[in-house]
C-alpha positions in Angstrom: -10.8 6.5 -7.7 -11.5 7.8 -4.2 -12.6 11.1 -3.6 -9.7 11.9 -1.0 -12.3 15.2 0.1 -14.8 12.9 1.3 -12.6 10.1 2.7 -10.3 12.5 4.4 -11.9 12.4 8.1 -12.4 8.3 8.0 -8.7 7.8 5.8 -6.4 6.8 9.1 -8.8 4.3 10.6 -9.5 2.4 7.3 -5.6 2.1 6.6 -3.6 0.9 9.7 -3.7 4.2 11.8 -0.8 5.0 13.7 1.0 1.2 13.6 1.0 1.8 9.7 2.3 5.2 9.8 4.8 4.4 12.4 6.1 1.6 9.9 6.1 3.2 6.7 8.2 6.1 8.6 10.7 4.3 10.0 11.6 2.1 6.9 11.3 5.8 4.9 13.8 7.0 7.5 16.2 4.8 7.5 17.1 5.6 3.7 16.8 9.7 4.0 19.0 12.1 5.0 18.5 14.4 8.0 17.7 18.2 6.6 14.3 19.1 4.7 11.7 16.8 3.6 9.0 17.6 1.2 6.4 14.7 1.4 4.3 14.8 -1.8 0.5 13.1 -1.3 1.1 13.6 2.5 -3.0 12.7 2.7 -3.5 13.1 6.5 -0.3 13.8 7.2 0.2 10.9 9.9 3.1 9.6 8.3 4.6 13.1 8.0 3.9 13.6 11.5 6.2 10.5 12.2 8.9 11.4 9.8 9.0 14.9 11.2 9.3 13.3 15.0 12.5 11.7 13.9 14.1 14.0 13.2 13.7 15.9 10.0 11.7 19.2 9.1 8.7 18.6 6.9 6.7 20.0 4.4 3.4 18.5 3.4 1.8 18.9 0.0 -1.3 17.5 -1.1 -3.9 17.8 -3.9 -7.0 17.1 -1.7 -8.0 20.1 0.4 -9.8 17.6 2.9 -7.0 15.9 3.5 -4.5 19.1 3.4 -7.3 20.3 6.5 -6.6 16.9 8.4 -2.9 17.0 7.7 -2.8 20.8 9.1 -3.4 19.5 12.5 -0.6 17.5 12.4 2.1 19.1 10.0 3.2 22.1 7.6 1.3 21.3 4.9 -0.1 23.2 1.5 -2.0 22.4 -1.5 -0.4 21.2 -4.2 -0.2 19.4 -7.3 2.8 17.2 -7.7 3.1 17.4 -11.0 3.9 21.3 -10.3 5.3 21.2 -7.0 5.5 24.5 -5.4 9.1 24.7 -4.3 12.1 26.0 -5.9 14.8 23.8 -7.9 17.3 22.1 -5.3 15.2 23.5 -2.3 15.2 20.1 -0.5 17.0 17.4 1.2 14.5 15.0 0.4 11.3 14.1 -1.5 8.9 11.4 -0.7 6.1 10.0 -2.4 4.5 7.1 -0.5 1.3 5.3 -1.9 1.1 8.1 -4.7 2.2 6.4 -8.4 0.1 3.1 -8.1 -2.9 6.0 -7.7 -1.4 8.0 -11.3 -1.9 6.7 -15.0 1.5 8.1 -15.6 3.8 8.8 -13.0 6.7 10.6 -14.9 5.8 14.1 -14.4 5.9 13.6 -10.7 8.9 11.5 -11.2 10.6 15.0 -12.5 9.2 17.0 -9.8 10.7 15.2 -7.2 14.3 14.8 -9.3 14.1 19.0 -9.9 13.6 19.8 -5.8 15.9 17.5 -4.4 18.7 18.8 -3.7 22.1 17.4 -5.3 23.1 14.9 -3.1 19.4 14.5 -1.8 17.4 11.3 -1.8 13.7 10.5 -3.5 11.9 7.9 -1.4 8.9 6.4 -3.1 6.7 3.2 -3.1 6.8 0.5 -6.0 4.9 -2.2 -7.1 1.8 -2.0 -4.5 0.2 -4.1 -6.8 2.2 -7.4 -5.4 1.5 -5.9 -2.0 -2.0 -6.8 -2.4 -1.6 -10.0 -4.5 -2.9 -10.4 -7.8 -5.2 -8.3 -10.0 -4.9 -4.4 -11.1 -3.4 -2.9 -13.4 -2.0 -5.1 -16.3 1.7 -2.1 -16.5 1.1 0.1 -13.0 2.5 3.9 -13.2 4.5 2.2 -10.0 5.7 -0.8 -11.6 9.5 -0.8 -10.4 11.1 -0.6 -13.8 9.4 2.2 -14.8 10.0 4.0 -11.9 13.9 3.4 -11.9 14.2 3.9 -15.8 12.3 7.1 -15.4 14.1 8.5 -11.9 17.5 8.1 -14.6 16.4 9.8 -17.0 16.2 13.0 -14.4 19.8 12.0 -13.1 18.5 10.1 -10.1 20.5 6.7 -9.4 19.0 4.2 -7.1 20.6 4.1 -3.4 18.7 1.8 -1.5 15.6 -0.1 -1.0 13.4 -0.9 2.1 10.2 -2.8 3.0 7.5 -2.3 5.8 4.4 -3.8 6.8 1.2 -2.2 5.9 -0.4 -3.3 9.2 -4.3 -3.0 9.5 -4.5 -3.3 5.8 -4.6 -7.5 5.5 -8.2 -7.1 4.6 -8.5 -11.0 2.9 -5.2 -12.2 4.1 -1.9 -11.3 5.7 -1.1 -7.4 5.9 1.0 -6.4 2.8 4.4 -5.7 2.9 5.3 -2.3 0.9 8.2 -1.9 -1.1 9.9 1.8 -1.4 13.2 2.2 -3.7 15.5 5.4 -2.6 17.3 7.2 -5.2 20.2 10.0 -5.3 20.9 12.9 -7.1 24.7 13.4 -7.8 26.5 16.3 -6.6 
């Protein structure tokens, strides 16, 4: 695994930049709400940057306290772990968490984090199945394999709303850049 401390100040240039961020944002956009957005794993915060420029107020949290420094320039952002997010129950509108479960061994606990802040009525934006984004090879059963991730957002009275795809531009490295796959989900009211 990376050490995000160390890759922090390099992260944007060796994964699309601003054309990637600019993607992933507005395919994430186009399935939130307006209102709060907590964006768990924000890394650099360039894609909460983007999010937060159409429209919506942001929160950043992040594990690595290099890339919580980088993402300060650019966004609210605090250290965090998002397996104990550090916002109150139904604080938020929405909760992302792009290119976060592939990283986990088990994604679940942040799974429940994101279904306890999100408000009801609120939407939980992630990204599935990078695996098939990147072809074959990895993990035999990913933390991010879609099943998983829709079984588990159920189980913590999330129902999926919508889906999305984007292109992961600049990160083609032996072939065609990826395209990303993010699943939305809703808590009831």
């Amino acid at each position: 695994m990376l050490d995000y401390d160390l890759e922090a100040a390099h992260y944007d240039e060796t994964r699309g930049g601003l054309p990637r961020a600019e993607a992933a944002a507005e395919a994430v956009r186009g399935l939130l709400p307006g209102g709060t957005l907590l964006d768990v794993a924000c890394g650099t915060g360039l894609v909460t940057r983007e999010l937060a420029g159409r429209g919506l107020r942001v929160l950043g949290v992040d594990a690595s306290a290099g890339m919580a420094r980088v993402a300060a320039g650019r966004v609210r952002v605090t250290l965090g772990d998002g397996c104990a997010l550090p916002v109150r129950d139904g604080a938020v509108d929405a909760v992302t968490t792009i290119w976060l479960l592939h990283l986990l061994d088990d994604a679940r606990p942040v799974i429940a984090e994101a279904a306890r802040v999100v408000r009801p009525g609120g939407v939980y934006v992630t990204t599935v199945d990078k695996r098939a984004a990147h072809g074959p090879g990895g993990r035999r059963h990913p933390a991010d394999a879609p099943e998983l991730v829709v079984a588990e957002a159920s189980r913590h009275g999330l129902r999926q709303a919508g889906e999305a795809t984007f292109v992961g531009h600049g990160q083609g490295r032996d072939g065609p850049d990826p395209v990303f796959r993010l699943l939305a989900f809703t808590r009831d009211g």
